[in-house]
C-alpha positions as CSV (number, residue, x, y, z in Angstrom):
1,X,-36.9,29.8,2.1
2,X,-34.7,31.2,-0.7
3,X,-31.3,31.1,1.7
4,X,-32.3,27.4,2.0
5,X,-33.3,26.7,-1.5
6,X,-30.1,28.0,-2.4
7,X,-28.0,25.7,-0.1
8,X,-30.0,22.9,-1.2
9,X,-28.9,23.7,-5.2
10,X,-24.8,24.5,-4.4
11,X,-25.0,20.8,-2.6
12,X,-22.8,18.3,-4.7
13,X,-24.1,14.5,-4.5
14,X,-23.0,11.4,-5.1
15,X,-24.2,11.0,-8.7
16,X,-22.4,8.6,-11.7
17,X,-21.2,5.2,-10.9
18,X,-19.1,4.1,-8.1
19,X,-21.5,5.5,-5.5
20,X,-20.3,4.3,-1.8
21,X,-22.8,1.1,-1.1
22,X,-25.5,1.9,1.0
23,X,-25.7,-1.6,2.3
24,X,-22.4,-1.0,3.6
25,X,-23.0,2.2,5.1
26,X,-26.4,0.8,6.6
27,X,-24.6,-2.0,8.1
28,X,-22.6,0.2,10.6
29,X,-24.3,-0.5,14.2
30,X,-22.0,2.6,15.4
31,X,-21.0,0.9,18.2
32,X,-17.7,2.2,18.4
33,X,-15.3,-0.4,18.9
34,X,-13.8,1.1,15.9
35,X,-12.5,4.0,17.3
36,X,-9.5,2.9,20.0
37,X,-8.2,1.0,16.8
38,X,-8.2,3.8,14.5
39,X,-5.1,5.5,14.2
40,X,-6.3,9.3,13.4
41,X,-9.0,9.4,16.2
42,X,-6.2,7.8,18.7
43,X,-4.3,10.9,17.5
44,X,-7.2,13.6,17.5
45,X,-9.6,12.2,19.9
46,X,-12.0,13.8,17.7
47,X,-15.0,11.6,16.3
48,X,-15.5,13.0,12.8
49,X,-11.7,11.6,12.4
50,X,-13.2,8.2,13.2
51,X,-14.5,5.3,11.2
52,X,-17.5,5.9,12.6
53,X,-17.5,9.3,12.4
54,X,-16.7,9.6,8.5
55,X,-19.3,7.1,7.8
56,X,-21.7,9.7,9.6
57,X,-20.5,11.9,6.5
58,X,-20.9,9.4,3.9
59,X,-24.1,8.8,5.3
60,X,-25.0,12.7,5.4
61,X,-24.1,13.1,1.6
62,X,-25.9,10.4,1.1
63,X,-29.3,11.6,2.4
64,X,-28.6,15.1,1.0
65,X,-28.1,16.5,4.4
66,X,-24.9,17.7,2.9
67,X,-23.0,17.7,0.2
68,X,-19.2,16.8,-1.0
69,X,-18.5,20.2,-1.0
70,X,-18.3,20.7,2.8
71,X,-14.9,21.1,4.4
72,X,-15.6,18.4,6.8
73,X,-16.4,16.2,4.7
74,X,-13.6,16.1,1.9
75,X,-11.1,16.8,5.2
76,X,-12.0,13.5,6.8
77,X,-12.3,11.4,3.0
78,X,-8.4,12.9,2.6
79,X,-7.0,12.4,6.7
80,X,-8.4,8.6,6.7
81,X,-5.0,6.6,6.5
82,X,-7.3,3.6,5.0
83,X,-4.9,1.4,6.9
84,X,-8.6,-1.0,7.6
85,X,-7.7,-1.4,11.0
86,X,-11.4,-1.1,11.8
87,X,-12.0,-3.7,9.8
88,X,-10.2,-5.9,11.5
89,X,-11.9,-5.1,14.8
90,X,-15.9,-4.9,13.6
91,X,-18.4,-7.3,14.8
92,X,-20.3,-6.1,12.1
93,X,-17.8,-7.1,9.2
94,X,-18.2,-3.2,7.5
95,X,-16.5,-3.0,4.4
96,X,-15.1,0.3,5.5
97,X,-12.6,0.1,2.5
98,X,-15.0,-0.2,-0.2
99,X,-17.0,2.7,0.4
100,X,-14.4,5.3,1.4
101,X,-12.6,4.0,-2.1
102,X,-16.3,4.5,-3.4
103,X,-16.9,8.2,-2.2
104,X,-12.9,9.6,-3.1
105,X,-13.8,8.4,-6.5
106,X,-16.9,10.6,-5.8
107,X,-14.6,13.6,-4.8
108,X,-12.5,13.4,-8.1
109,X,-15.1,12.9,-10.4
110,X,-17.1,15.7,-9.3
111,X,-13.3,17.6,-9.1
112,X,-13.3,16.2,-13.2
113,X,-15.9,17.3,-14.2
114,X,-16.0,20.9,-12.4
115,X,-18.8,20.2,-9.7
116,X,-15.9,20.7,-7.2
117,X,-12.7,23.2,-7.2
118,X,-9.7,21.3,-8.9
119,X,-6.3,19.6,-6.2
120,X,-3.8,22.2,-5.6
121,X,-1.2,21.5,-9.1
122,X,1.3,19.6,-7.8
123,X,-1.1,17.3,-6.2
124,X,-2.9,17.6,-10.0
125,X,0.8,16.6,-11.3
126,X,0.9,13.5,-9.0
127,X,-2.4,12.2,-10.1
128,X,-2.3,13.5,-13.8
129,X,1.6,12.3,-14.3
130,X,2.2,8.8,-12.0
131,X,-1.6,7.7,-11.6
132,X,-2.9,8.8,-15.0
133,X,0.4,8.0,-17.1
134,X,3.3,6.7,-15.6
135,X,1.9,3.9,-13.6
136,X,-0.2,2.5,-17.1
137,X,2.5,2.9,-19.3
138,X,5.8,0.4,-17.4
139,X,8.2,1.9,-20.5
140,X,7.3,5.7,-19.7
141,X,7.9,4.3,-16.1
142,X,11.1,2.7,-16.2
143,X,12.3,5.3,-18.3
144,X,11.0,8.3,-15.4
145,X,13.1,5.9,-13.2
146,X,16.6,6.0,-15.1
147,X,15.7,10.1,-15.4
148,X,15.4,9.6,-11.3
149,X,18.1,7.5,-10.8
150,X,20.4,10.4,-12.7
151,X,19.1,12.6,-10.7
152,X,19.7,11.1,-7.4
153,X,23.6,9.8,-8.4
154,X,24.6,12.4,-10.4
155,X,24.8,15.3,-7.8
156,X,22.3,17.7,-8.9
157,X,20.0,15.9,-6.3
158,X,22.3,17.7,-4.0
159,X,22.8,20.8,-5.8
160,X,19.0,21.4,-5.9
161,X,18.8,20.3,-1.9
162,X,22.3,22.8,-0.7
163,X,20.6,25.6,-3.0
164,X,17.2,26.0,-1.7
165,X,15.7,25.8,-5.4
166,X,13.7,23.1,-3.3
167,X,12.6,25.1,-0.6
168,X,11.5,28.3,-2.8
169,X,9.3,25.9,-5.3
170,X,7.9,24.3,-2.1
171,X,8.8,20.9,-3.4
172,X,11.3,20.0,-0.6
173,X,9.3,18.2,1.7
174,X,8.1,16.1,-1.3
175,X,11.3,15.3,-2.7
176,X,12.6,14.2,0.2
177,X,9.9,11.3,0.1
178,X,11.4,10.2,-3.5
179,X,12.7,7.0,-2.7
180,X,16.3,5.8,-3.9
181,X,16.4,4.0,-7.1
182,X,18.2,0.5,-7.7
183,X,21.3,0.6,-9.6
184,X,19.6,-2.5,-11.5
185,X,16.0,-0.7,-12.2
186,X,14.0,-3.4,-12.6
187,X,14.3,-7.5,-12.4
188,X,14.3,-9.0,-15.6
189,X,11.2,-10.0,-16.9
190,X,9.8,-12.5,-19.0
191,X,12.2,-15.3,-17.2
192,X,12.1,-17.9,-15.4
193,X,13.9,-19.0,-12.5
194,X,14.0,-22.9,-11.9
195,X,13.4,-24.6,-8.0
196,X,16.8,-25.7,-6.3
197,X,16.2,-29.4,-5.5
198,X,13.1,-31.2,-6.2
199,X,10.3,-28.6,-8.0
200,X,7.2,-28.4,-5.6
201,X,5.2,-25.6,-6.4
202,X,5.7,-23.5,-9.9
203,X,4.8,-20.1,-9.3
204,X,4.8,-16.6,-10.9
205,X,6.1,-13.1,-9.2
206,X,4.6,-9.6,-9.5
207,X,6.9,-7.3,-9.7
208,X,4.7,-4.4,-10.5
209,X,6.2,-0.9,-10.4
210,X,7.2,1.0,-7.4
211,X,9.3,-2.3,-5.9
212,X,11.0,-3.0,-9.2
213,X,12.7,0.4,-9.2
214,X,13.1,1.0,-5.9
215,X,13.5,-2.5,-4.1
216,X,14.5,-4.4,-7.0
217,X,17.3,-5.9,-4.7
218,X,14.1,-7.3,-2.3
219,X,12.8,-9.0,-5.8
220,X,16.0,-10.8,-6.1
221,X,15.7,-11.9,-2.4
222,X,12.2,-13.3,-2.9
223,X,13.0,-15.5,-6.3
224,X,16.6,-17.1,-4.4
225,X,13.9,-17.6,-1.2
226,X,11.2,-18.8,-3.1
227,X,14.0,-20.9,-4.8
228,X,15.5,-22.5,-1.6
229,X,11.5,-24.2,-0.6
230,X,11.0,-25.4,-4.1
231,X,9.9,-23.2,-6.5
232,X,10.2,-22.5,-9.8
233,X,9.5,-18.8,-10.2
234,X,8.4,-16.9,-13.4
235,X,8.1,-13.3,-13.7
236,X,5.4,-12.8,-16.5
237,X,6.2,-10.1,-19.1
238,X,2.9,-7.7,-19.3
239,X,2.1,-7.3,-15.7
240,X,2.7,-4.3,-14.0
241,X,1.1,-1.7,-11.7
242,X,-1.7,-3.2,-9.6
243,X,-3.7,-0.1,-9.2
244,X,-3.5,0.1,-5.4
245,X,-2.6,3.6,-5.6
246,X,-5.3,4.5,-8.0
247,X,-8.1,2.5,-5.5
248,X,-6.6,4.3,-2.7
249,X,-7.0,7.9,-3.9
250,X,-10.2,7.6,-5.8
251,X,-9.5,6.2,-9.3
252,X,-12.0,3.0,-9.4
253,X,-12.0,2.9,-13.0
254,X,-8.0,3.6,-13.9
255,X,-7.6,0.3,-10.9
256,X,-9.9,-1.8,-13.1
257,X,-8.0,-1.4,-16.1
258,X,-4.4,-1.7,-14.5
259,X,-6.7,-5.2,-13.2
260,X,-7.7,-6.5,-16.0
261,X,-4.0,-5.7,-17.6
262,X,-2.6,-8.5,-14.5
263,X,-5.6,-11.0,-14.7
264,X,-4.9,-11.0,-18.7
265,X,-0.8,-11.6,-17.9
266,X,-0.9,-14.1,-15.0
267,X,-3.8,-16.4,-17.3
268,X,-3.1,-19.7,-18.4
269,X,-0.1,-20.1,-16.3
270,X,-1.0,-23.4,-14.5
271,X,0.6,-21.4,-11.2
272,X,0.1,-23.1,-8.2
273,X,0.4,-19.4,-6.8
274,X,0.7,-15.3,-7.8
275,X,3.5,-14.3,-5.5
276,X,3.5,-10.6,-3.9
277,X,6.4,-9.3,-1.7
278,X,4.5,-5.8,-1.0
279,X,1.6,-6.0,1.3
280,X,-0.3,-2.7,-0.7
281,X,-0.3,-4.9,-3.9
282,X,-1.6,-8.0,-2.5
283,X,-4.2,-6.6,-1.0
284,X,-5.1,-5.1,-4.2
285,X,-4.8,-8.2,-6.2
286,X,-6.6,-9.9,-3.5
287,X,-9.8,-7.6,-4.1
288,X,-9.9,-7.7,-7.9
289,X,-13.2,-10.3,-7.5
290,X,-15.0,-7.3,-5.7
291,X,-13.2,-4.5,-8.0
292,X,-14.7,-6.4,-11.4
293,X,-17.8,-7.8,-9.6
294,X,-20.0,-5.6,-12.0
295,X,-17.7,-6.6,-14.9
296,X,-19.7,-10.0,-16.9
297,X,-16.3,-10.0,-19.6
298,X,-13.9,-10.4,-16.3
299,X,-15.9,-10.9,-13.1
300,X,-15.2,-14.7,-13.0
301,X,-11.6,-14.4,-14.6
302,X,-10.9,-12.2,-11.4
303,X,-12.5,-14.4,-9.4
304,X,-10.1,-17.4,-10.2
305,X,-7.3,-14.8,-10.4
306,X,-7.7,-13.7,-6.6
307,X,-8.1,-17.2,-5.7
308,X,-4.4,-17.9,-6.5
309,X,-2.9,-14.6,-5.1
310,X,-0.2,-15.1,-1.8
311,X,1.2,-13.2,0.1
312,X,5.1,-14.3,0.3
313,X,5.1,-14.7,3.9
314,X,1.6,-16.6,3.6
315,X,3.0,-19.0,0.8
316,X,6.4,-19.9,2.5
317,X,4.6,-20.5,5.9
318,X,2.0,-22.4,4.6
319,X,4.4,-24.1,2.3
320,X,6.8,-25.3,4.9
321,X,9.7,-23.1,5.0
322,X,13.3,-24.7,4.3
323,X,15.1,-24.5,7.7
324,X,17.9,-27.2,6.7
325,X,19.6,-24.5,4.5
326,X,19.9,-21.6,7.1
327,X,22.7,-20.5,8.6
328,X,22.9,-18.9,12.4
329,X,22.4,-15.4,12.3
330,X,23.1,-13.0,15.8
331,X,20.3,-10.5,14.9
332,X,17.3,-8.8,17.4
333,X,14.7,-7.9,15.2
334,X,11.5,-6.0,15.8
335,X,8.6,-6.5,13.3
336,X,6.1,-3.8,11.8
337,X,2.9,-4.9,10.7
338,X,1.9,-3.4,7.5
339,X,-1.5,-2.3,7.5
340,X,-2.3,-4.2,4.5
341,X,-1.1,-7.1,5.4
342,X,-2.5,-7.5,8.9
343,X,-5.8,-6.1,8.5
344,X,-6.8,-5.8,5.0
345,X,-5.3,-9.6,4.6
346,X,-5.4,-10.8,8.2
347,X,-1.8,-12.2,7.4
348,X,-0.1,-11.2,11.4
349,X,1.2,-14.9,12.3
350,X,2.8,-15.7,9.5
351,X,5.6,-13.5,9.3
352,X,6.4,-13.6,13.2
353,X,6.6,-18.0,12.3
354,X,8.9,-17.2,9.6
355,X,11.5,-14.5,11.6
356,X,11.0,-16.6,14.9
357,X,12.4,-19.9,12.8
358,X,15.5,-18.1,12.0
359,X,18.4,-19.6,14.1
360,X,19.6,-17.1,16.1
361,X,17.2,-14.3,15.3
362,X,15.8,-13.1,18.5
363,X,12.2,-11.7,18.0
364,X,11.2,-8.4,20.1
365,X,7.6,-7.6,20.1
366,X,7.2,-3.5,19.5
367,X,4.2,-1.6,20.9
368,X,1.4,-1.3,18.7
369,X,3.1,-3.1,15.8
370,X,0.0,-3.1,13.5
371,X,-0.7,0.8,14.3
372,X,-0.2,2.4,11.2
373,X,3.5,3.9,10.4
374,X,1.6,7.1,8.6
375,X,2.6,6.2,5.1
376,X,-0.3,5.1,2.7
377,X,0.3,5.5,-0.5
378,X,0.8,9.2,-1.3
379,X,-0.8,10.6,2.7
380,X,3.0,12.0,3.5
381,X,2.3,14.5,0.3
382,X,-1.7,14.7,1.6
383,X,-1.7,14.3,5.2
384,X,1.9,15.5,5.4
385,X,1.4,16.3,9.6
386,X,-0.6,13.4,10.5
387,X,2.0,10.7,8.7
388,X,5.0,12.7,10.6
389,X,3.1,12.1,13.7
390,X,2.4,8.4,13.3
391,X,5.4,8.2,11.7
392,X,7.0,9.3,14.8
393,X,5.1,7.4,17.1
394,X,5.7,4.2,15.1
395,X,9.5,4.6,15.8
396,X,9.8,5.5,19.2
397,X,8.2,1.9,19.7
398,X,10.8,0.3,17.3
399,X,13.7,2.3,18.8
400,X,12.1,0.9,22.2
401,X,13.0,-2.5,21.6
402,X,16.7,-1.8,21.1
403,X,16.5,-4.4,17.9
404,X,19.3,-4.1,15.2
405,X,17.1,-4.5,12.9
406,X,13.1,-3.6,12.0
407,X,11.4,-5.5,9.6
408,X,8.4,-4.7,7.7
409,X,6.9,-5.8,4.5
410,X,5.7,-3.4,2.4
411,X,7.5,-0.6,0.5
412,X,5.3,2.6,1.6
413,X,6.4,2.0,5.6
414,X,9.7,0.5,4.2
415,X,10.4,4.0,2.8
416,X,8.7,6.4,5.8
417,X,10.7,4.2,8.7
418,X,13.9,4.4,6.7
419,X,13.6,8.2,6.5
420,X,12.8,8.7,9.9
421,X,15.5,6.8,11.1
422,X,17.9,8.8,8.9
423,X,16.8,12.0,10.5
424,X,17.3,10.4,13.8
425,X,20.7,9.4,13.0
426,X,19.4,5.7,14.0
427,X,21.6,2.7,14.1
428,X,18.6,0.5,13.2
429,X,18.3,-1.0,9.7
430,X,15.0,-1.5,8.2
431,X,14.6,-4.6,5.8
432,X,11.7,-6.3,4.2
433,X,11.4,-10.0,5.6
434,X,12.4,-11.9,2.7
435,X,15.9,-9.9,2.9
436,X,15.9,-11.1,6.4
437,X,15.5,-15.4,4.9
438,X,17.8,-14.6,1.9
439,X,20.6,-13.5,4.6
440,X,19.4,-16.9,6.7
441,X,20.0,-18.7,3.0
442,X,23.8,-17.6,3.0
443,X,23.4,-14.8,0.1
């Protein structure tokens, strides 16, 4: 009795706010059809590493049956990709998103305030330094990105790699996931760029933080696209981060106020649209309703918010995309669906519309396309095995299709399938669709 009192006490619960719904949890059937669409149980074969399996856990802390200190639990939160494939495929409609958000924000606070061991420091530097400051504050972040930038052109990037100074600190397998920084930092913003032709739609662009430094080059492609089907394009001045990051890895509260910042930014507009090129971020923006649902100062502000929120590849295909304009181009592309865009947003026809109306673009369907590529956010610093695995098996399909060039639209698998191909000394170029139309539109 005392051996199991003791257990009982050195469980840690969900307690605070943010605890994972247990409507949601309740609503899982466990039928299964989850699992052959879940990447880490196709990879394991083991069901704890399945959708149906983890919620088993949440449902275990739930009940006190365990707590969050068990290994198998906090293993499984971390390993799940979050990619919602089994979302996609659930007769049920489980909000499997929601409540593994809900219980990592249940691992970190308890991490906060000392219920649970702290990260290992450099993953306390990743969440402390980008999430807690760098991602808030765009000056402190465009400035970190010059500092980068320096770093990368100025040849102690390679100086640090040749010497091993990487290795013996045990930060060369992160750095090699630092992606390469524009030349031009950020797009301007604050401007406005008018339609060519006749104005149909007037809409504004998020450029939010991780694309403007490191794919502000796919900005500029988006506002001359957008441009070409009518639109005038404005690129408000106090938007930035959209706190997908900070969802993902179980910082409800620091998304919410990175929300409110956007909704506050992208008011009073008259947009006929909020434009996102990075499938992450509209996913986000798309679930700030249910992110500020409890909120009575913004819940209906987020509401009208989300309602206006497009993907680019949603908004030109729905729009009627400018053919007249394109030129012929002798390209075979494969396309790679970004988890966040196919399944969180259910967005997989659109961008195969837009590529196939290319003249001369020839199409070549991959296998598995909308299995995840392994990237997620931060999971190559987390899960670094698991996203070299996926990561692998996502390219062997692309390199199967013997395409020039794979296309993808969201930064996170932009950046994993580039630096894969690199290491296989691939011929295959990897560009985000809208590079793809702006090459169409003669750039």
């Amino acid at each position: 009795m005392i051996a199991e009192n003791q257990i009982t006490t050195a469980r840690v619960p969900f307690a605070g706010p943010d605890i994972p719904s247990d409507d949601i949890i309740s609503s899982c059937v466990h039928c299964g059809l989850c699992l052959p669409a879940c990447p880490t149980y196709r990879e394991t074969g083991l069901e704890m590493s399945s959708p149906r399996g983890r919620i088993y856990l949440m449902k275990a802390v739930a009940d006190g049956r365990i707590g969050m200190e068990a290994d198998i639990f906090q293993e499984q939160m971390s390993q799940c990709l979050n990619c919602r494939a089994c979302e996609a495929v659930c007769p049920s409609g489980v909000q499997y998103g929601a409540i593994l958000e809900a219980s990592r924000t249940q691992i970190e606070q308890a991490r906060d305030d000392g219920r649970l061991p702290p990260h290992p420091w450099l993953v306390q530097l990743l969440r402390g330094g980008t999430f807690g400051v760098l991602f808030k504050r765009l000056s402190l972040f465009r400035l970190f990105s010059r500092l980068m930038w320096l770093y990368q052109r100025s040849g102690v990037q390679m100086i640090a790699r040749r010497s091993g100074a990487l290795k013996l600190l045990k930060l060369d397998d992160t750095e090699a996931l630092l992606p390469p920084i524009s030349d031009r930092f950020t797009v301007p913003q604050g401007q406005r760029f008018p339609a060519e032709g006749t104005a149909r739609f007037h809409v504004a662009l998020l450029p939010g933080c991780i694309m403007s430094t490191a794919f502000a080059g796919v900005h500029e492609a988006t506002i001359r696209v957008l441009q070409k089907n009518g639109c005038t394009v404005y690129l408000p001045p106090e938007q930035g981060c959209c706190g997908a990051l900070h969802s993902h890895g179980g910082d409800l509260e620091g998304a919410r106020e990175l929300a409110r910042r956007n909704i506050a930014a992208f008011a009073g507009l008259g947009l006929d649209a909020v434009i996102v090129n990075a499938a992450g971020c509209g996913s986000t923006l798309k679930e700030y309703g249910h992110l500020l649902h409890d909120d009575p100062a913004w819940a209906a502000r987020a509401a009208t918010f989300t309602a206006k929120v497009r993907d680019v590849s949603e908004f030109l295909a729905g729009a009627g995309l400018n053919t007249t304009a394109m030129r012929p181009l002798d390209l075979r592309v494969t396309y790679q669906e970004p988890c966040h865009l196919a399944h969180a947003q259910r967005i997989s026809a659109e961008p195969r519309a837009l590529i196939r109306a290319i003249p001369g673009v020839e199409l070549i369907e991959m296998h598995e396309p909308a299995l995840c590529c392994g990237s997620a956010g931060i999971y190559n610093i987390t899960e670094p095995a698991m996203a070299a695995r996926l990561g692998e098996r996502k390219l062997n399909n692309a390199e199967a299709t013997s395409a020039d060039v794979l296309i993808t639209a969201n930064p996170g698998c932009h950046l994993q399938l580039a630096g894969g191909l690199r290491r296989r000394d691939s011929a295959m170029q990897v560009k985000h669709i809208v590079e793809l139309l702006d090459e169409a539109y003669g750039k």
